[in-house]
N, C-alpha and C positions, 0 to 999 in steps of 0.2 A: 369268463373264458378268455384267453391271452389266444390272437392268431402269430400262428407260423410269421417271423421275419415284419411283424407291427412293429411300433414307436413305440414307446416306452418313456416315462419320464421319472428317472426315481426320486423320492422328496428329499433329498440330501440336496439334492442339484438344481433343485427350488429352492430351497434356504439360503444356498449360494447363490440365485442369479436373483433376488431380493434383496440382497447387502446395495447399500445405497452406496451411489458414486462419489469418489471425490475429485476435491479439486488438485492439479498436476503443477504446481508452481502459481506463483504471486504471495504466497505464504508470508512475505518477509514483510511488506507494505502492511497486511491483513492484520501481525503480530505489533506494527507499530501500533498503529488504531488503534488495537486493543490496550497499549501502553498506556498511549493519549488519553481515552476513553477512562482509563481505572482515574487517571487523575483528575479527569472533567474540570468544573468550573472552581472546584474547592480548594484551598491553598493559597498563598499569598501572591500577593500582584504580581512578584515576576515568573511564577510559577502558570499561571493562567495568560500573561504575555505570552510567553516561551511557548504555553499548549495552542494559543492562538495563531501564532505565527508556524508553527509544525503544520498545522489544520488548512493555514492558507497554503505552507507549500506544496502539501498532499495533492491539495484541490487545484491547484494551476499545475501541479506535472499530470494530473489524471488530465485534466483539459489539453495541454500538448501533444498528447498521446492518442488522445480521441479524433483531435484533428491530424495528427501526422495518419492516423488510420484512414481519417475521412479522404487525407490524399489535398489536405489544406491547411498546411504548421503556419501559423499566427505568432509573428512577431510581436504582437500584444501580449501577447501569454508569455511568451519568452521574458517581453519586459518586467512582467508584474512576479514573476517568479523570482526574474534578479534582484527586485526589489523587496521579495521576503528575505532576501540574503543578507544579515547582519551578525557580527560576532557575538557569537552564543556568551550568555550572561548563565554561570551556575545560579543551579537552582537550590542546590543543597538537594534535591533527592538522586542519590547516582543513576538510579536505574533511567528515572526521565532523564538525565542530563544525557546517559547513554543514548537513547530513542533518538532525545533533539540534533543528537551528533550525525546518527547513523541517516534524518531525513535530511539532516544539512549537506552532507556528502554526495547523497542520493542526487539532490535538486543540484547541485554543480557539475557531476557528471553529468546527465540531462544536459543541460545551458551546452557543456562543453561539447555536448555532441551538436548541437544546435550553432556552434563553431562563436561561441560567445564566453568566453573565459575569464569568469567573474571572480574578482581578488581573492 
């Protein structure tokens, strides 16, 4: 028996409010990784250089950001990020050389906002 002016909840509108959430931006970092990742440790030296050096910069601009959040930017971190900064060596696969570019750019914007404007 339904009362007069009850609640109601119809199952169309459970299915809907079940759909899992996602995430609103960071996508671009997430697709690098996943770039890095397909290529992992396999492939010749400068190809695992190159994914090595991607992996430190990821990991010293995530550390910048944690600290500019914590409300404490570490000029150590700045440093060691200037220091992944070297001119990219092809790799011969385009798609990583695209990746390695697009975290190179990434990590100099960073610095440059960090008012450190690395060559």
């Amino acid at each position: 028996m339904q009362s007069a002016g009850g609640f109601q909840v119809d199952a169309a509108s459970q299915a809907e409010a079940a759909a899992p959430a996602t995430a609103i931006g960071g996508t671009g970092s997430v697709g690098s990784l996943l770039s890095l990742q397909a290529v992992g440790e396999a492939g010749d030296g400068r190809r695992r250089r190159a994914t090595r050096r991607a992996h430190d910069a990821l990991d010293q601009m995530q550390a910048i950001r944690l600290g500019l959040l914590d409300g404490m930017p570490s000029e150590a971190r700045a440093d060691s990020l200037a220091a992944t900064l070297a001119p990219l060596v092809p790799t011969g696969d385009a798609d990583l050389d695209a990746t390695l570019a697009q975290i190179d750019l990434r990590a100099r914007v960073e610095l440059a906002k960090l008012g450190r404007y690395p060559d």
